[in-house]
Structures are given as C-alpha cells and as structure tokens.
C-alpha positions in Angstrom: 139.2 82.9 88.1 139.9 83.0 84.3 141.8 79.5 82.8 144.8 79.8 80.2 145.3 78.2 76.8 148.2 77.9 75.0 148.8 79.0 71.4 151.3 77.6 69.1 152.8 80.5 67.2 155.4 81.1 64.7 159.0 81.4 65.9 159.7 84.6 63.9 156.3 86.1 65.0 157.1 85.3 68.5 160.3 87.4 67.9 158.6 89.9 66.6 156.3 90.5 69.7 158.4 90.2 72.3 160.7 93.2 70.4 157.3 95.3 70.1 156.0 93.9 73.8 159.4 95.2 75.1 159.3 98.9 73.4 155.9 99.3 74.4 156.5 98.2 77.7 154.3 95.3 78.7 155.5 93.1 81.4 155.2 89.9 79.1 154.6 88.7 75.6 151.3 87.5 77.4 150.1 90.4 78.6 151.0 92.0 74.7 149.2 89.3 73.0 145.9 89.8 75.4 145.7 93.1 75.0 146.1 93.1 71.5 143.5 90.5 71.2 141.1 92.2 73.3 141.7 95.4 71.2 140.7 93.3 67.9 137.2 92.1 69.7 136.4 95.4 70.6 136.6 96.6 67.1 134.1 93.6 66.1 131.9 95.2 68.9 129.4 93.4 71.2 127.2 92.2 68.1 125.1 89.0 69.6 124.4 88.6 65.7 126.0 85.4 64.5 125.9 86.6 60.8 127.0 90.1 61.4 130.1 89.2 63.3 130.8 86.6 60.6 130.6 89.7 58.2 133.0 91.8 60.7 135.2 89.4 60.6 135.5 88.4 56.9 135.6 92.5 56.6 139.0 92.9 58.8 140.5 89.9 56.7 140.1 86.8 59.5 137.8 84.8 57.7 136.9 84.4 53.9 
C-alpha cells in the first residue's frame, strides 16, 4: 500500500485548487493535486538518465 506526505502550500494556491478541483470534478483537492502531479512526470518521461531529467526539468521552469 502506497504512504502519504503532507505538503505545505500556500493559502491562496490552495483556494485556487480546490475552485479548479471542484469545476473539474475531482472528489478532493488530493486527488486534483495527484493527478496533476502525475501528469507533470509523465511529460518528463521515464528517462533513467540523471542529467537528462535534470535538463527536462530546468526546460519546463522547475529547476535553474
């Protein structure tokens, strides 16, 4: 069975996803915020390459 973590988060940004998570129709913020996350590794792909997913990421704006 999969753990949990929790994530601090800003106030307003929590705001603003549980609008968006409600008008899309998840059943939780949680659910919203794993899905999206999911969504965001899949576009980094399944790269074992430590140095090309650093480049990925520093592409999409995560890291500089």
């Amino acid at each position: 069975m999969f753990g949990t973590t929790k994530v601090k988060l800003d106030s307003a940004l929590v705001d603003k996803i549980k609008k968006y998570a409600e008008i899309a129709g998840y059943s939780s913020v949680e659910e919203f915020i794993t899905h999206a996350l999911e969504k965001e590794l899949a576009k980094i792909g399944d790269s074992e390459d430590e140095e090309e997913i650093r480049k990925r990421l520093k592409g999409l704006g995560y890291i500089s």
